[in-house]
C-alpha positions in Angstrom: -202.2 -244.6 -111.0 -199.2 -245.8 -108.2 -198.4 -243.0 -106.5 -194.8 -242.1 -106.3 -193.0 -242.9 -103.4 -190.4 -240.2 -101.8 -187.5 -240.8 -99.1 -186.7 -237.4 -97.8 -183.1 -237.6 -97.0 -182.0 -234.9 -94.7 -178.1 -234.1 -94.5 -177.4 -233.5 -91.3 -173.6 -234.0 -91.0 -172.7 -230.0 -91.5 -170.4 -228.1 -88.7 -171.4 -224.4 -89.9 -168.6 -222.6 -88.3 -169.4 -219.4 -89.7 -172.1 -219.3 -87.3 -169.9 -219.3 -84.2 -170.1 -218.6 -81.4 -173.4 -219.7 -81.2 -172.7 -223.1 -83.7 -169.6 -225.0 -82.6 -168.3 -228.5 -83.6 -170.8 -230.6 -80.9 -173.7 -228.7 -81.3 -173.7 -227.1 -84.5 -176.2 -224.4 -86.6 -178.5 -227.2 -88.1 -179.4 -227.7 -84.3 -180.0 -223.9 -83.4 -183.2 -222.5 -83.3 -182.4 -218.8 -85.2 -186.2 -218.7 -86.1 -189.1 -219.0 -84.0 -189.3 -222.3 -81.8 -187.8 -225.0 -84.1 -184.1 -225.7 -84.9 -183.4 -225.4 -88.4 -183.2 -229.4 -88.9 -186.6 -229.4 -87.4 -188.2 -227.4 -90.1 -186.4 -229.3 -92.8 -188.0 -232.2 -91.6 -191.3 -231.0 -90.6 -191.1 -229.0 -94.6 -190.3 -232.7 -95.9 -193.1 -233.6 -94.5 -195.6 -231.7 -96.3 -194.6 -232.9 -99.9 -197.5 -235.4 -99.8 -200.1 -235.1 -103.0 -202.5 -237.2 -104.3 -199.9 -238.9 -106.0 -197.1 -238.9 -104.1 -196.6 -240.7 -101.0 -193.7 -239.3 -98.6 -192.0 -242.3 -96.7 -190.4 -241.6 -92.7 -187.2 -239.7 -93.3 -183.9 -240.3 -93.3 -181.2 -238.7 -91.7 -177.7 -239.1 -92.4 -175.5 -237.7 -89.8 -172.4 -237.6 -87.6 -172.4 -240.4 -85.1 -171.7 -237.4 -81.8 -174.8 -235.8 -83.0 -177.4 -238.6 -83.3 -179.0 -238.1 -79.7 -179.7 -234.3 -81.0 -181.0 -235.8 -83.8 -183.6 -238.2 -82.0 -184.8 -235.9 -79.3 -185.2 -233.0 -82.1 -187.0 -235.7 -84.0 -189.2 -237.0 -81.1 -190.2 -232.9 -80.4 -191.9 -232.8 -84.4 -193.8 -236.4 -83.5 -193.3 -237.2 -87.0 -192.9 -240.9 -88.2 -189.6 -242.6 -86.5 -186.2 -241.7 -88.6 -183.8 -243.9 -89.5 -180.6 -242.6 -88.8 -177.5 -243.0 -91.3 -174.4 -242.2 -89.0 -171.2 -241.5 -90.7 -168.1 -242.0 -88.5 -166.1 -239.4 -90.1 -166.9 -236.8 -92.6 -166.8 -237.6 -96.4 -168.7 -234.8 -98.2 -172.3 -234.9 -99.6 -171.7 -237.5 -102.5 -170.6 -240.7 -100.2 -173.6 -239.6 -98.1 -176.1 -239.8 -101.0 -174.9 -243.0 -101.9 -175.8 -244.7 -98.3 -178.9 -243.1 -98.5 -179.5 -244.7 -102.3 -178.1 -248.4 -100.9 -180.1 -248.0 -98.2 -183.6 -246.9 -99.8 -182.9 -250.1 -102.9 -181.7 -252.6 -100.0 -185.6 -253.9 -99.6 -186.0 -254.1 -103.8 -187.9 -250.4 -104.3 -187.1 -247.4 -106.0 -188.0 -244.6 -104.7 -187.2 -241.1 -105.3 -184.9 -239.3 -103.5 -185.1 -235.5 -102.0 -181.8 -235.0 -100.8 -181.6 -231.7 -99.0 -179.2 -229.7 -96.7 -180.9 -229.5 -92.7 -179.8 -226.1 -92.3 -181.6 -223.8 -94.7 -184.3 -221.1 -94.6 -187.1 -220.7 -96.5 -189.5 -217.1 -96.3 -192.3 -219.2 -98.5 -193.3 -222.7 -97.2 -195.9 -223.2 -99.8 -193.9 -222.0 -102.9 -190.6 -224.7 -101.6 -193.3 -227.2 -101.4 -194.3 -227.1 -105.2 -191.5 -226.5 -106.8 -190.4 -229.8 -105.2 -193.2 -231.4 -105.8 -192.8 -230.6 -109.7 -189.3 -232.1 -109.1 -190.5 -234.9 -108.0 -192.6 -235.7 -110.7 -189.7 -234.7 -113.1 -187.3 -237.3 -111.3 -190.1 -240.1 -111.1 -189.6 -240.1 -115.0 -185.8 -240.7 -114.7 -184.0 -237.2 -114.7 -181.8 -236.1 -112.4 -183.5 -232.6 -111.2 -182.3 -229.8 -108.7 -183.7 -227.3 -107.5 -182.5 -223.3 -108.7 -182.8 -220.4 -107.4 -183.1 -217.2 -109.7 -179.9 -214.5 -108.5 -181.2 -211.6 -106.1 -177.7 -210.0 -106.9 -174.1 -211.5 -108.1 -173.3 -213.4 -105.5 -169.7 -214.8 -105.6 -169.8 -217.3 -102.4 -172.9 -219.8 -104.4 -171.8 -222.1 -107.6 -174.5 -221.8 -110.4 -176.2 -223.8 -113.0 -176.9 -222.5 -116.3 -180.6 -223.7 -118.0 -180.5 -224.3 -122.1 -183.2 -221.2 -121.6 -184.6 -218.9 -119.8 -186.9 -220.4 -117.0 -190.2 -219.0 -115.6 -190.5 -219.6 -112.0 -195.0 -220.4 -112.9 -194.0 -223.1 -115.6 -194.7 -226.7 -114.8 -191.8 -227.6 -116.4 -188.7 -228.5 -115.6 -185.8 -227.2 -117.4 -182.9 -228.6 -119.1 -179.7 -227.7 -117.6 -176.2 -227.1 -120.0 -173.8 -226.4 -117.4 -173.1 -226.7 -113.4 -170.5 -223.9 -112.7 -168.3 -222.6 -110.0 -168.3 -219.9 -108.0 -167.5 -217.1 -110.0 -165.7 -213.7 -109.4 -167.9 -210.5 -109.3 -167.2 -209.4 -113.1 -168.7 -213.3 -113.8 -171.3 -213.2 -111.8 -172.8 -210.2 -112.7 -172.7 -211.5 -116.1 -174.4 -214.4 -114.9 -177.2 -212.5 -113.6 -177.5 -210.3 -116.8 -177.9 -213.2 -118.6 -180.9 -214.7 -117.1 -180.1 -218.6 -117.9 -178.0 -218.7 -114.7 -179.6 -219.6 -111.2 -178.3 -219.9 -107.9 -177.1 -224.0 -107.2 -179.8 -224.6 -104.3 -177.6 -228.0 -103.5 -181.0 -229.7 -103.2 -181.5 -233.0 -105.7 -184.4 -234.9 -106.5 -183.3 -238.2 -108.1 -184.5 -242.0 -108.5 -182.0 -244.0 -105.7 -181.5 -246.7 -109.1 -180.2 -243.4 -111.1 -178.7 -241.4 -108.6 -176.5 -245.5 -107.9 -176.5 -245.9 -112.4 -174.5 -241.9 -112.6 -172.0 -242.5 -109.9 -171.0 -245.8 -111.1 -170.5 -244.2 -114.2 -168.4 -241.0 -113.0 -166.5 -242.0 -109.9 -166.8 -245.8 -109.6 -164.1 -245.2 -107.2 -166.6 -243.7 -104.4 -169.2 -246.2 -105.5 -167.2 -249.7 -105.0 -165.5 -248.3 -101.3 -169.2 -247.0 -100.4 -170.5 -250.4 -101.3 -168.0 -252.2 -99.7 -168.7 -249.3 -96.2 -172.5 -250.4 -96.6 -172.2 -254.3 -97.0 -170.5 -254.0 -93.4 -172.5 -252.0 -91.9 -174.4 -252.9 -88.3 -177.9 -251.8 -87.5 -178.9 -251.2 -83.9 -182.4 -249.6 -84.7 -183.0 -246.8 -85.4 -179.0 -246.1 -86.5 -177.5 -247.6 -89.5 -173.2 -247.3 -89.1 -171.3 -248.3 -91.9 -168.5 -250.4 -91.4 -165.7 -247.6 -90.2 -162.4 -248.7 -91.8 -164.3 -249.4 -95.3 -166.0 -245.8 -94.8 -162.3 -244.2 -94.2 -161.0 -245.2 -97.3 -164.3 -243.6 -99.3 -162.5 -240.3 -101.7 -164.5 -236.9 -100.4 -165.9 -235.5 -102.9 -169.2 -233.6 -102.8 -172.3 -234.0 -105.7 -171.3 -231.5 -107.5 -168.4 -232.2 -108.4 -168.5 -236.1 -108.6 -171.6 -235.9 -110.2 -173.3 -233.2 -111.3 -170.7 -231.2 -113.4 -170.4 -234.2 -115.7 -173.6 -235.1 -116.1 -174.7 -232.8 -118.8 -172.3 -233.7 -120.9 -173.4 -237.0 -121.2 -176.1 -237.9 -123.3 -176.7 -240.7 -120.7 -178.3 -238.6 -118.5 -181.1 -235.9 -117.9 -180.3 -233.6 -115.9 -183.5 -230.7 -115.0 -183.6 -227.7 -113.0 -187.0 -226.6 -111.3 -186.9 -222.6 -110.4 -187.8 -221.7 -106.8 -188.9 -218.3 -105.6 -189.0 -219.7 -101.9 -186.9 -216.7 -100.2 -184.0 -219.3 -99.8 -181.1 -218.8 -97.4 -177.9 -221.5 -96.6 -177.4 -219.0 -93.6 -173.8 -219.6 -94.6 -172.6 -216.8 -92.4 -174.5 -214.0 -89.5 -175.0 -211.7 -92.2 -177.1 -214.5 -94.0 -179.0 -214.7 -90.6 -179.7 -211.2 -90.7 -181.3 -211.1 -94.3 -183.8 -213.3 -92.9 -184.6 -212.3 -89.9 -187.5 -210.0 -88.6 -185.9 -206.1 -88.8 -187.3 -203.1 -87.0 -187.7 -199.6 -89.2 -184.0 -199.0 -88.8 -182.9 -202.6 -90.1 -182.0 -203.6 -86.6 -183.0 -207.4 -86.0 -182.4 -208.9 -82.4 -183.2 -212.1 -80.3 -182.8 -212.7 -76.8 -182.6 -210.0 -74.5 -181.5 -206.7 -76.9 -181.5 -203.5 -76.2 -180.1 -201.3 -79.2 -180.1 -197.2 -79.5 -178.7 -195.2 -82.6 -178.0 -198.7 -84.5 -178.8 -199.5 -87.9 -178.9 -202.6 -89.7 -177.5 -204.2 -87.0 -178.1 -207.5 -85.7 -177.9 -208.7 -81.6 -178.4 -212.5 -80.9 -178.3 -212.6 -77.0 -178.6 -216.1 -75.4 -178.0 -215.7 -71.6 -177.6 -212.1 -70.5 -178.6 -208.7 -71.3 -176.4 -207.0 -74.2 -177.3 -203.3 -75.1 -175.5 -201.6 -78.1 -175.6 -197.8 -79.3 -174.5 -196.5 -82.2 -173.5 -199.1 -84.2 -174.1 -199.4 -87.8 -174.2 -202.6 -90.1 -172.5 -205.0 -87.2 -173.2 -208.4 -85.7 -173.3 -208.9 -81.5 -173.5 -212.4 -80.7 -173.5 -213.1 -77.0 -172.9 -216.9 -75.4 -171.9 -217.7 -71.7 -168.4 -218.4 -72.7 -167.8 -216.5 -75.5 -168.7 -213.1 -77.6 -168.5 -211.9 -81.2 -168.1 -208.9 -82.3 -167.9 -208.0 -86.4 -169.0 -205.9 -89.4 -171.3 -207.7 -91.3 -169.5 -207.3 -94.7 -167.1 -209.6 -92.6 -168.9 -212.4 -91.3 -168.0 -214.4 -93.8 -164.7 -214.8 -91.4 -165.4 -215.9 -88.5 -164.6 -219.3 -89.4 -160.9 -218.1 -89.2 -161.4 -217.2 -85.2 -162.8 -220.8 -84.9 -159.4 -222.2 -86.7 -157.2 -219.9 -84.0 -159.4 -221.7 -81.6 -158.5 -224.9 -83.0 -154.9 -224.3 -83.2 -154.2 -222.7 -79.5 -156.5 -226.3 -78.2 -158.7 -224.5 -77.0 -162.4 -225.9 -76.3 -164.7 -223.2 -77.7 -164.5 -223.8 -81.2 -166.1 -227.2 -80.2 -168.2 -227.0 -76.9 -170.9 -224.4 -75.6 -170.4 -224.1 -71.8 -173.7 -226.3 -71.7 -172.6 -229.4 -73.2 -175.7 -232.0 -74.5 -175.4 -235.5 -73.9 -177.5 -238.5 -74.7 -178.9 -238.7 -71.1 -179.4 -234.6 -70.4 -176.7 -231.9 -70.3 -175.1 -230.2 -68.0 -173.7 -226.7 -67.7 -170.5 -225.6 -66.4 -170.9 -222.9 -64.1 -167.6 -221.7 -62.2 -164.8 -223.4 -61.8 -161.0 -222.7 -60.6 -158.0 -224.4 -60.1 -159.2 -227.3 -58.0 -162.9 -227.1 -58.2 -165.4 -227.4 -61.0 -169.4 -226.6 -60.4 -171.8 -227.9 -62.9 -175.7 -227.5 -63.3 -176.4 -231.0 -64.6 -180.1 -232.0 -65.8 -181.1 -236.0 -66.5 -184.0 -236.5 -68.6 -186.9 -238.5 -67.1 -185.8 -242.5 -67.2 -182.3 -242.1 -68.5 -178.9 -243.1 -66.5 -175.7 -241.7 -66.5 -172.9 -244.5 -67.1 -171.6 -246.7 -64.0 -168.1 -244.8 -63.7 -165.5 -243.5 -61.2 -163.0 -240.7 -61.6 -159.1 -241.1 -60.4 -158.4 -237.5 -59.7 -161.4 -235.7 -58.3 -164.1 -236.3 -55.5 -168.2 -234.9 -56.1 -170.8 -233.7 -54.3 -174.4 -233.5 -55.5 -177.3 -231.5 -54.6 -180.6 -232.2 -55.8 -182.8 -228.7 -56.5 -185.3 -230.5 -58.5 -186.7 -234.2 -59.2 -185.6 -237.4 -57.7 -182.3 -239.1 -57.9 -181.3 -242.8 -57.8 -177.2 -242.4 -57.2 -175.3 -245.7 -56.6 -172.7 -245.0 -54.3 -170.5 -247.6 -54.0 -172.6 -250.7 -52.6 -175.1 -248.4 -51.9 -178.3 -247.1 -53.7 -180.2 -244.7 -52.3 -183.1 -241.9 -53.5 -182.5 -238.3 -52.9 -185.4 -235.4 -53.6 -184.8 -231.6 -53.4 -182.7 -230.5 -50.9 -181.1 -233.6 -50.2 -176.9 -234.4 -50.8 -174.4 -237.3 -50.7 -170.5 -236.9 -51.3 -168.7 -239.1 -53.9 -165.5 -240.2 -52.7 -162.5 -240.3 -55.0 -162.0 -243.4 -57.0 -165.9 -244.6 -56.2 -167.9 -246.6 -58.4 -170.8 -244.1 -58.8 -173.6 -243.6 -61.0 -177.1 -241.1 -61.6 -180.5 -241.9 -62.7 -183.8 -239.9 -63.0 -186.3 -242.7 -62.1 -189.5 -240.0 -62.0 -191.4 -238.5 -64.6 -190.1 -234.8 -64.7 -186.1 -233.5 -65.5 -184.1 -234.3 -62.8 -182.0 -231.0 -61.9 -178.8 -231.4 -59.5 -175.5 -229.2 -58.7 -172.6 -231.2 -58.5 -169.1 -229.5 -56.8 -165.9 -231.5 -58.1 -162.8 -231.0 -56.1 -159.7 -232.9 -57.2 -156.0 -232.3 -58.8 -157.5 -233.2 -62.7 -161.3 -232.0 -63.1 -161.1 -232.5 -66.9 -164.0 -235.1 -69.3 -161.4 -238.0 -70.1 -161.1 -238.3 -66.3 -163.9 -241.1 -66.3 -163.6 -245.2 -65.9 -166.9 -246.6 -67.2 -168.3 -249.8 -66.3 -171.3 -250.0 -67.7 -173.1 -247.4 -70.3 -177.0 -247.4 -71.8 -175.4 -245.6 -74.8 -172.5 -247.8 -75.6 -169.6 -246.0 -74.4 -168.2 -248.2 -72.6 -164.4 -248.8 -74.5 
């Protein structure tokens, strides 16, 4: 018997502001480690990896993402040392259905069909072993030709998840998969605890499991509107290994429009298709919001969970995430304290769900914190902005063994560098020269300058801008390793 062969596709193109401060436009929640020692894309693709059976064969992943986060990406990729990715980089966002389709062109571009486990990269899961059979049992259901999600049976009526509705009742131990009559919205209380009364309705995981042939067959049918521009997006695209980008003015003109609703909700209504759900009792989580983080985390006897540095008194059900300093708390009851270098947040849990109306304030005043943490990643390192004041600037900057900063110079400000750690190769100039711990040079304004880590461990320097303009676009490049030279 051939064993089936699975491409787990990982969405990765999500900008979960609900979870700010601590998620922000540039580095956001699917990159966070809230659990343990992995970010949440980590474990999805390290639990993607575990799908293997004797007959089914789990092919390298692939990854479709925003093209400002795919050196996150790689280096979270290259910490797992799993199979190299391929990386789908969208150049703009254009909801979860375009994103599948790529991801089908791209896994039938060599003449195979395999099937397709499209998943979010920033869930949780309580039960490993329990996500990894109920999708394995979807994957058998989809090798057959149906279209199969994943549900989850209601812990309460929730009114922020859309549902599915099963032809019957489903039991979480059956090796079946069940039909599904109807994909529903988000309902209002009264509805939803109806819904859960019922016992046909489950929560809509958003994860599918699909032949890339069928997945490429439905959408044709439904929206051939976002199938022909997606094609056209995809016959232009470049490859520069291991990114895919799709050609960018074809991708703009793609409708938004997510699975669900290009697909999914008109699918049982056709005789066409077959569309299955597979019940999972995984303790599931889309951490939508901190009081999602909370439900999952670890909890002390008085509901109190905490990470970082926490110190809480006379607090219940209360959650601290503490990232670079001390916070205590006493007294509170039912609240959420996250703490950032740049920025704090203070709520009820019951409101959490609104924080993503302080990151549109943010957005509106043009102000940088809805975007950037105070350390800000780059493809060659990152570097942390320490102090700064009307004509100065102070960064921490690190450079990963072997990479290079971009051959640049600035108009309005001058630098100084300090090495506290490593080596530095720093073209000043006509000059090159090493410097090693201790050791300084001074960038004059309007040089041609450029950093480089030539040794083996993270190269760790303080640079001290002075100038009249100390912001990011004041940069000339000349030459870049990561293409962004414009």
């Amino acid at each position: 018997m051939t064993p089936i062969t699975v491409l787990p596709v990982i969405m990765a193109g999500g900008s979960g502001t609900r979870l700010w401060p601590l998620s922000r436009a540039q580095h956001p929640k699917q990159f966070l480690v809230l659990q343990g020692n992995q970010s949440l894309f980590q474990q999805a693709a390290q639990r993607l990896a575990t799908l293997a059976a004797d007959d089914i064969t789990v092919a390298p992943p692939l990854v479709v993402g925003n093209e400002e986060h795919r050196f996150l990406v790689l280096d979270q990729l290259r910490e797992l040392k799993l199979p190299p990715a391929t990386v789908l980089l969208e150049p703009m966002g254009r909801n979860t259905a375009p994103a599948m389709t790529l991801a089908a062109l791209h896994a039938t571009a060599d003449g195979t069909d395999p099937v397709l486990v499209v998943t979010a990269a920033d869930h949780a899961y309580v039960d490993e072993e329990a996500f990894t059979r109920a999708l394995q049992r979807a994957v058998r259901a989809a090798a057959g030709g149906a279209i199969v999600t994943l549900g989850i049976a209601p812990t309460g009526p929730e009114t922020g998840f859309g549902y599915l509705r099963c032809a019957s009742a489903a039991d979480v131990d059956s090796s079946d998969a069940q039909v599904v009559a109807e994909f529903v919205e988000k309902p209002d209380l009264p509805t939803a605890q109806r819904y859960v009364a019922d016992g046909r309705y489950y929560w809509n995981s958003g994860i599918f499991v699909v032949r890339a042939s069928v997945w490429l067959r439905a959408l044709r049918q439904f929206r051939p509107d976002i199938a022909s521009t997606t094609q056209t997006a995809w016959d232009g695209r470049t490859t520069d290994a291991p990114f895919i980008r799709p050609d960018r003015a074809a991708f703009a003109m793609i409708p938004s429009d997510s699975v669900d609703y290009a697909v999914m909700e008109r699918c049982p209504a056709s005789p066409e298709f077959d569309i299955r759900m597979v019940p999972m009792a995984a303790g599931w989580s889309d951490l939508g919001a901190w009081d999602a983080v909370w439900e999952v985390s670890a909890k002390d006897a008085a509901g109190n969970a905490s990470h970082g540095d926490a110190l809480l008194r006379d607090s219940r059900n209360t959650l601290v995430h503490a990232t670079s300093r001390l916070v205590g708390v006493i007294g509170l009851d039912d609240v959420v304290v996250v703490e950032t270098p740049d920025a704090v947040l203070v709520t009820k849990r019951s409101c959490s769900q609104e924080v993503k109306q302080i990151v549109g304030q943010l957005q509106r005043d043009g102000r940088s914190e809805h975007s950037l943490h105070r350390q800000v990643h780059r493809p060659w390192g990152w570097y942390d902005s320490i102090d700064s004041g009307s004509r100065f600037q102070v960064k921490r900057i690190m450079v990963k063994p072997g990479a290079t900063l971009s051959l640049q110079k600035h108009h309005h400000r001058a630098e100084h560098w300090i090495v506290v750690r490593g080596t530095a190769e720093v073209t000043n100039g006509d000059q090159v020269i090493l410097l090693t711990e201790n050791q300084s040079t001074y960038i004059p304004l309007g040089q041609v300058h450029r950093l480089a880590n030539p040794g083996k461990v993270p190269l760790e320097i303080i640079e001290v801008q002075s100038g009249s303009y100390l912001g990011e676009d004041d940069i000339v490049r000349f030459e870049d390793t990561y293409g962004r030279v414009k």
